[in-house]
C-alpha positions as MATLAB code, in Angstrom:
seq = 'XXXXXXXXXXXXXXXXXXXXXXXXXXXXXXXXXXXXXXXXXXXXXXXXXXXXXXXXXXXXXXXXXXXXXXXXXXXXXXXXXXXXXXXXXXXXXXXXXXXXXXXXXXXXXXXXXXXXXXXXXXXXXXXXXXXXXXXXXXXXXXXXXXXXXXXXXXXXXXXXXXXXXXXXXXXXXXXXXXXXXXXXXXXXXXXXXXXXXXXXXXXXXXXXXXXXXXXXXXXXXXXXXXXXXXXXXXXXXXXXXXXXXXXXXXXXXXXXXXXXXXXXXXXXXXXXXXXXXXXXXXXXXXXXXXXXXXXXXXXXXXXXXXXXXXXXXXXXXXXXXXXXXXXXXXXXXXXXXXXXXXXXXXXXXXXXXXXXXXXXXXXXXXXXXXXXXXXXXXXXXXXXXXXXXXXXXXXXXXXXXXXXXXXXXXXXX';
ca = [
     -17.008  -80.773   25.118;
     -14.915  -81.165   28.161;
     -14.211  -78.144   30.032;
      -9.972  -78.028   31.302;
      -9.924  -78.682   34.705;
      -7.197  -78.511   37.176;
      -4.599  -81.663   36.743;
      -4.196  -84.231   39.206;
      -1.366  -86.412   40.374;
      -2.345  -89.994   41.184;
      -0.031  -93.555   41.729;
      -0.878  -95.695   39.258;
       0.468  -99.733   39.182;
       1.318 -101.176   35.521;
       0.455 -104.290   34.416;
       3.920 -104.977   34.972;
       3.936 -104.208   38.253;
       5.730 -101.497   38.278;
       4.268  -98.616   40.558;
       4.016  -94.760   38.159;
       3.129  -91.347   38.838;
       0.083  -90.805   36.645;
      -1.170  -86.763   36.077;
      -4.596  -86.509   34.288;
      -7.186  -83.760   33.567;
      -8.513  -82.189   30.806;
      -6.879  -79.367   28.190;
      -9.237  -77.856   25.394;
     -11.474  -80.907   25.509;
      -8.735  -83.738   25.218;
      -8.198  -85.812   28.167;
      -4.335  -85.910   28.880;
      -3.115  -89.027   31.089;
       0.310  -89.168   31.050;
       2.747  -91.685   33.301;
       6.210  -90.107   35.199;
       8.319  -92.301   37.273;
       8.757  -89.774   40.164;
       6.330  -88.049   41.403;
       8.781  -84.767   41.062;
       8.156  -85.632   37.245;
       4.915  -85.481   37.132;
       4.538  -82.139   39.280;
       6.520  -80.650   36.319;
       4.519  -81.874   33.800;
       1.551  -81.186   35.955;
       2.523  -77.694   36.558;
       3.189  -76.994   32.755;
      -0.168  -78.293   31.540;
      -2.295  -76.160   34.154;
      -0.098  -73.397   32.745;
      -1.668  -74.101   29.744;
      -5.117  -74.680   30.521;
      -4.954  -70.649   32.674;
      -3.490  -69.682   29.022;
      -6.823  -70.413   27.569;
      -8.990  -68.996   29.868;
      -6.690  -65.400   30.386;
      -4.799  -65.531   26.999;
      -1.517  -65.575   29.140;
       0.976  -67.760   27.984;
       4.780  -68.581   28.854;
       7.223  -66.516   26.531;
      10.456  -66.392   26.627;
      11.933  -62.902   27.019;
      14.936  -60.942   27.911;
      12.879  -58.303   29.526;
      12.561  -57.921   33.687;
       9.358  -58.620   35.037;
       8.750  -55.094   35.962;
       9.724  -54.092   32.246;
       6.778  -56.969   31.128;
       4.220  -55.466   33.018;
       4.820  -51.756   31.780;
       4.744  -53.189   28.246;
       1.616  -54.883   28.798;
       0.183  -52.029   30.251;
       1.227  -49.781   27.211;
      -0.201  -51.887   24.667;
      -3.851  -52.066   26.882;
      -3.533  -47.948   26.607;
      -3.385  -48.390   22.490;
      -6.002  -50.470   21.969;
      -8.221  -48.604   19.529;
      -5.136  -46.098   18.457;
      -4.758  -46.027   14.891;
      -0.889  -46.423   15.179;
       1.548  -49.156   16.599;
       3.573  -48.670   19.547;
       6.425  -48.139   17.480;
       5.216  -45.291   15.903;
       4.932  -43.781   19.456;
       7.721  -44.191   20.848;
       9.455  -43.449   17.474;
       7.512  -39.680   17.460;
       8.518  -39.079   21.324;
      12.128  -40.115   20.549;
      12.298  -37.430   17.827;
      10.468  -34.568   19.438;
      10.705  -35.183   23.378;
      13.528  -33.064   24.917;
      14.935  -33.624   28.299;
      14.603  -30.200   30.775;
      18.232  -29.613   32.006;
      16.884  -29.850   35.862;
      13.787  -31.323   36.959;
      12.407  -28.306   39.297;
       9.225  -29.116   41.823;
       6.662  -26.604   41.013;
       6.669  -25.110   44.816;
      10.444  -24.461   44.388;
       9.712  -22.703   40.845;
       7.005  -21.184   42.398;
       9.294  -19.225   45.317;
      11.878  -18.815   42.810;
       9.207  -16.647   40.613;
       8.291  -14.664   43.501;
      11.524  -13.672   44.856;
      12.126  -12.574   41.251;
       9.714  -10.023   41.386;
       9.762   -9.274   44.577;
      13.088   -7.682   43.905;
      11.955   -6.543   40.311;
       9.301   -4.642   43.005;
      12.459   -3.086   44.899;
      13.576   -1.521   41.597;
      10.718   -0.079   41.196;
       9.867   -1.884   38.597;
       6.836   -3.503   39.023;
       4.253   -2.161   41.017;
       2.391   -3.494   44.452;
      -1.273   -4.716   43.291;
       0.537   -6.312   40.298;
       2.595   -8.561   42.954;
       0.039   -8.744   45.311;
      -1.809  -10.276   41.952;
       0.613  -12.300   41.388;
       1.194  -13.937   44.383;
      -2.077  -14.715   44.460;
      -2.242  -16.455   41.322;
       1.244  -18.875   41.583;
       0.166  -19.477   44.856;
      -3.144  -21.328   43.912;
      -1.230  -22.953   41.200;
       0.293  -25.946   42.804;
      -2.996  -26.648   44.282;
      -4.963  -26.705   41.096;
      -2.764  -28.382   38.898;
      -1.990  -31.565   39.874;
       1.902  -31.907   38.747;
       5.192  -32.693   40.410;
       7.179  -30.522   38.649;
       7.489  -27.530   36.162;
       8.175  -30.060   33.177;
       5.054  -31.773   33.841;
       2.960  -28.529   33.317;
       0.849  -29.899   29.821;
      -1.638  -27.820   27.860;
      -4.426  -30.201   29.411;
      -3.436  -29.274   32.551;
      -2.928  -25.599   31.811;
      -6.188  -25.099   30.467;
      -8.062  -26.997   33.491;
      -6.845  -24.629   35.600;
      -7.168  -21.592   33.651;
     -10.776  -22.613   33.342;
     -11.831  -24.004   36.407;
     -14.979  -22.267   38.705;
     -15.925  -21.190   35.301;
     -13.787  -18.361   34.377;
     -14.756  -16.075   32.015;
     -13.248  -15.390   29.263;
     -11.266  -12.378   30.683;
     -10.156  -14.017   34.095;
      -8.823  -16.953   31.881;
      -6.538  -14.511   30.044;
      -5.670  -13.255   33.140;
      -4.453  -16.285   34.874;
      -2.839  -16.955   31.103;
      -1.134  -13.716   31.238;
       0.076  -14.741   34.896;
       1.410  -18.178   34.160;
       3.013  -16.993   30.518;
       5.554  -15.292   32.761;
       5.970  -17.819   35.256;
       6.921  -20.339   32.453;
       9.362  -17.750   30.188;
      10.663  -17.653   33.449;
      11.606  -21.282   33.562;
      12.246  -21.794   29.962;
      15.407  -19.009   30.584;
      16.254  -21.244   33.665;
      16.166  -24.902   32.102;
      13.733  -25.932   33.764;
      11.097  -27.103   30.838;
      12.781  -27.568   27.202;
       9.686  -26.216   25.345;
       6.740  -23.808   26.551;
       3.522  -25.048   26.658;
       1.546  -22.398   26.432;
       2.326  -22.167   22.880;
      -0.370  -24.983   22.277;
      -2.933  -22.460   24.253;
      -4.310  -19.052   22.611;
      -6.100  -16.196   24.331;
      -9.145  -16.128   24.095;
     -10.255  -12.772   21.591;
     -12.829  -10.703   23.502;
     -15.401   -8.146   22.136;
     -15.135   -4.666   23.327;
     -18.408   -3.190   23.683;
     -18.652    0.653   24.210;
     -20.307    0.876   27.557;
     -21.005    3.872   30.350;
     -19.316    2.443   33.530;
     -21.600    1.894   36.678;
     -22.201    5.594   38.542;
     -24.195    6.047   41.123;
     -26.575    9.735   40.785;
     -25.903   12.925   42.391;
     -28.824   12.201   45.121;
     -27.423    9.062   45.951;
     -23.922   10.355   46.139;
     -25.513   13.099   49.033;
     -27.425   10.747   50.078;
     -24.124    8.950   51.089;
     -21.866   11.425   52.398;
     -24.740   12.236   54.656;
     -24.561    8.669   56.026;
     -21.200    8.864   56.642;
     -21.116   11.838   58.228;
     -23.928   11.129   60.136;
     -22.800    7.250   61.380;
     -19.491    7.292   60.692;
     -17.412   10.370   60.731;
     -14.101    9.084   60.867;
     -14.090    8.028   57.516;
     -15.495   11.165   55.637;
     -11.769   11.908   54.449;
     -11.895    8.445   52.585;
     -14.935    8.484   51.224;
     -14.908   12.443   50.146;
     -11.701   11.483   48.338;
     -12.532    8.582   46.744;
     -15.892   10.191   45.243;
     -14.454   13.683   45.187;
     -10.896   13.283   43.574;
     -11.375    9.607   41.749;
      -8.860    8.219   44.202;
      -8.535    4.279   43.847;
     -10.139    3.160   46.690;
      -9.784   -0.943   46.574;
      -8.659   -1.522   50.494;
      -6.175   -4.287   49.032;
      -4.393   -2.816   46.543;
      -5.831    0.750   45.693;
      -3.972    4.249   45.698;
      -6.150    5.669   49.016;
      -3.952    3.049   51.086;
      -0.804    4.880   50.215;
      -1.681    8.310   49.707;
      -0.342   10.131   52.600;
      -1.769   13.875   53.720;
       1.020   15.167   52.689;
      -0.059   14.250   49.113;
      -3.086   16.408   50.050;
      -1.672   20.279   49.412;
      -5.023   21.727   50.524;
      -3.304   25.491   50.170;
      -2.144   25.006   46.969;
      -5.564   23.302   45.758;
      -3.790   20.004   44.537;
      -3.469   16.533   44.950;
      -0.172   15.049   43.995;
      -0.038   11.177   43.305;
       3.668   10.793   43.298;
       4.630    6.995   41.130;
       4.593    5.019   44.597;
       0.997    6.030   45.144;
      -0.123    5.764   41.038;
      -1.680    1.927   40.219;
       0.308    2.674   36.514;
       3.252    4.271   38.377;
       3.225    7.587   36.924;
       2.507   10.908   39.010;
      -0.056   12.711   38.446;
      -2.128   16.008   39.897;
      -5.286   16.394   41.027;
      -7.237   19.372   41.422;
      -9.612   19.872   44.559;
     -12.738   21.216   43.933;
     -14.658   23.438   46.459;
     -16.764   21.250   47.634;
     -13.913   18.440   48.379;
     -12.166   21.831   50.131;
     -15.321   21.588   52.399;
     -15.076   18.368   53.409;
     -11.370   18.307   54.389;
     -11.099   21.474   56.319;
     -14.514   20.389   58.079;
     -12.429   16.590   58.550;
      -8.713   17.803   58.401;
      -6.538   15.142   57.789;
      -4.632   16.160   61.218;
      -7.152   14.938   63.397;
      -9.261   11.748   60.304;
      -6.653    9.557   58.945;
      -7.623    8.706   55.702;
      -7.257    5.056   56.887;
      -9.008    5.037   59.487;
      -8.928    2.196   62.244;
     -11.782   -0.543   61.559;
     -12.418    1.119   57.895;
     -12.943   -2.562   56.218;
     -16.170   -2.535   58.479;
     -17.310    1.108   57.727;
     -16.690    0.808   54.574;
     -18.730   -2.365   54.779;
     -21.933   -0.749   56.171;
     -22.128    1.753   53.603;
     -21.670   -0.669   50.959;
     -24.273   -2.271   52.542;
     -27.008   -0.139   52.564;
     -25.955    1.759   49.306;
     -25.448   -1.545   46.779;
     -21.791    0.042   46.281;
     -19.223   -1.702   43.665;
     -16.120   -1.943   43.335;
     -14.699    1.627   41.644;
     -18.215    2.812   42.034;
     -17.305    6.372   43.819;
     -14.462    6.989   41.179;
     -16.449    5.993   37.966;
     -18.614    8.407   39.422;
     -16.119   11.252   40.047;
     -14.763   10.521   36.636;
     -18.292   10.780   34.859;
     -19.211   14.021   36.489;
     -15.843   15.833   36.068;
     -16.567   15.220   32.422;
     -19.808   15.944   32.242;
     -19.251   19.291   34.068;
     -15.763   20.637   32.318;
     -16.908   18.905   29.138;
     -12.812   18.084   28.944;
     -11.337   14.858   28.002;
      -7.871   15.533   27.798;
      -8.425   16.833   31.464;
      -9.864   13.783   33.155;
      -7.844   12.176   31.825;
      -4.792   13.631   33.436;
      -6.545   13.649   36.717;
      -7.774   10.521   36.986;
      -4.977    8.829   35.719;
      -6.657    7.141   32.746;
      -5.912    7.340   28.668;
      -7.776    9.515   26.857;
      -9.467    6.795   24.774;
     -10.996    5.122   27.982;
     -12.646    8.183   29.121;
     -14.004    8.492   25.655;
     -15.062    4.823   25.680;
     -16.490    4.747   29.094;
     -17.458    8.013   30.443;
     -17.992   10.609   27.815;
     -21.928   11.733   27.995;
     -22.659    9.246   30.915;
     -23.678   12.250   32.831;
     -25.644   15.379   32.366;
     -24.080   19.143   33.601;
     -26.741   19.778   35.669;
     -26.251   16.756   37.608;
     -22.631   17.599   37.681;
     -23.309   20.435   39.580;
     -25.831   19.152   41.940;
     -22.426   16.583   42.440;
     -20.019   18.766   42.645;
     -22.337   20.921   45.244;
     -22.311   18.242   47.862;
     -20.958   19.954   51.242;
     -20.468   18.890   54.741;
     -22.934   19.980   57.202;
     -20.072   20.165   59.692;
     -18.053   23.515   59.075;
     -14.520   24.118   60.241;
     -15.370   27.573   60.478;
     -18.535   29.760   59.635;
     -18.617   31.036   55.689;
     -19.091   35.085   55.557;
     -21.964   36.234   54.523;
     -23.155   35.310   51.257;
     -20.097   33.550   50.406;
     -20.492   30.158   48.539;
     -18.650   27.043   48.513;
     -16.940   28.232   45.390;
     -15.087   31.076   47.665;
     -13.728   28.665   50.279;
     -10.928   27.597   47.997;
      -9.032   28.947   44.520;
      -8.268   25.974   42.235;
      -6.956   26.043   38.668;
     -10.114   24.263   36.884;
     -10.352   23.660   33.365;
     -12.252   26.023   31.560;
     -15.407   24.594   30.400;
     -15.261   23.116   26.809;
     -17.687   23.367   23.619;
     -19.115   20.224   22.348;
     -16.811   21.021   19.056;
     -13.789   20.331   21.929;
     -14.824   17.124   22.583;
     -15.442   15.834   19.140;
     -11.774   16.781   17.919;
];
């Protein structure tokens, strides 16, 4: 069979004499020869028939249409996106019709974005939400228009949304955080118009175990071991780390209670610590009691002459950390664990270290043993502010309302 090939004009003499226009080629394996008397004729024709034979070869064909060019190619390039759906295009655009509604205001997600912040930002000036929650959250919306690749708010989808609450491999926990995080964002810009419908609606949290576990301590010897260090190599911040591991102060250098707690919070005659709500993560006051040893530390470091902050303490506190494999919360867990384990007192801990009852139960109750308690709660500075009278103990340096210690029948109740 002939293949189509491209059609050629030609001038062509009758019989009669008469001089023609003659366009041949091939179409679909028939020879076409056909005579025009102007060669503007036969360019038509010509033109036509190639049309014909590229319709054959690419399945395009001339149609006549009341639709734009630009409105051709989007339909074309709709119906290439449905091949292999189990529906017609009609029943697409049919189901959008019904259920697609129209956000009142298109808002770019970096606008939305400084909207959100400014909203809690003064929320923060009311005191009422608190400074590692914003810092938190700034974080968070920040690194949202850089991981989720939409224009604006209404083009936040579920796919999208859960891309970027997985992405580096969350687990399960940091996904419901950033959820938790974004849920706001968005109530925040259904109330505003700015998306008709929520979508994280579509998107569940994820349900996570809780295991009962002991949270990571470090021992008694390792706790001397590291006041000794710092005292040794770095004296100007004995005041933050005897009151991080001493009094269960938060001690996170971004966020944590020791940057605002002032030494006026520090009532070393009284034998108190007072965490007023601007220095509490959960915003509620609460008191502390120093024990003798702690009494040690800051009258041999008053807080007159250490700041608890003390200049360069990211890089102290980096050296220790260091050398001592210290986590995050380490020094408090600790303090938490051996207050318990000493004054056998749940109730108690957890007023002082600002925790609920049932998460001192969960985490800390029997981590430690009393007799490692008191080799904890024994650790003194071998700088003195002043020299101890004779056969006076740490104990006698300071009165302090303790907790009277507790029967094991306490506990259990």
């Amino acid at each position: 069979m002939k293949q189509a090939t491209a059609f050629v004009i030609s001038e062509f003499t009758n019989p009669s004499g008469e001089v023609v226009f003659r366009v041949c080629g091939w179409l679909d394996g028939k020879r076409i020869r056909k005579n025009f008397p102007t060669r503007t004729e036969a360019k038509v024709e010509a033109d036509t028939l190639e049309i014909q034979r590229l319709q054959g070869e690419t399945g395009v064909r001339p149609t006549v249409t009341r639709l734009a060019e630009d409105e051709l190619h989007e339909a074309e390039a709709i119906f290439k996106r449905l091949a292999g759906k189990p529906h017609s295009l009609s029943f697409y655009v049919d189901f959008a019709v019904a259920n697609y509604r129209e956000p009142a205001c298109r808002k770019s997600i970096a606008e939305a974005v400084a909207d959100y912040i400014a909203s809690k930002e003064h929320e923060l000036e009311q005191d009422l939400v608190s400074e590692p929650y914003l810092v938190r959250l700034r974080r968070e919306m920040k690194r949202l228009p850089k991981r989720c690749p939409a224009v604006s708010v209404s083009d936040l989808t579920p796919a999208r949304l859960v891309a970027y609450f997985e992405f580096g491999r969350a687990a399960r926990k940091t996904y419901n955080n950033r959820r938790g995080i974004i849920s706001g964002f968005l109530k925040f810009a259904l109330q505003r118009d700015w998306i008709a419908e929520n979508p994280l609606a579509k998107i569940p949290a994820y349900r996570i175990r809780r295991r009962r576990s002991g949270a990571q301590t470090i021992t008694a010897t390792l706790a001397q071991d590291l006041m000794e260090f710092v005292e040794t190599n770095q004296p100007t911040a004995v005041p933050f780390f005897a009151l991080c591991l001493f009094a269960g102060i938060r001690p996170c250098l971004r966020t944590g209670e020791i940057l605002r707690l002032k030494p006026g919070h520090v009532r070393l005659n009284d034998g108190i610590i007072r965490i007023d709500g601007e220095v509490s993560k959960i915003r509620e006051p609460r008191t502390i009691a120093i024990q003798p040893n702690l009494a040690a530390w800051l009258r041999a470091y008053p807080l007159e002459k250490f700041p608890i902050i003390p200049t360069n303490l990211q890089h102290l506190r980096e050296k220790a950390v260091e050398k001592f494999n210290l986590t995050h919360d380490v020094m408090r867990h600790t303090f938490i664990s051996m207050f318990v384990a000493k004054f056998r007192s749940i109730g108690e801990a957890a007023l002082q270290a600002g925790n609920s009852e049932s998460i001192i139960r969960k985490h800390y109750l029997d981590h430690k043993d009393p007799s490692e308690a008191e080799q904890f709660f024994g650790i003194v500075p071998k700088r003195r502010a002043k020299p101890c009278p004779a056969g006076a103990t740490v104990a006698d340096e300071i009165t302090v309302p303790f907790p009277a210690p507790q029967s094991a029948e306490r506990i259990a109740s």
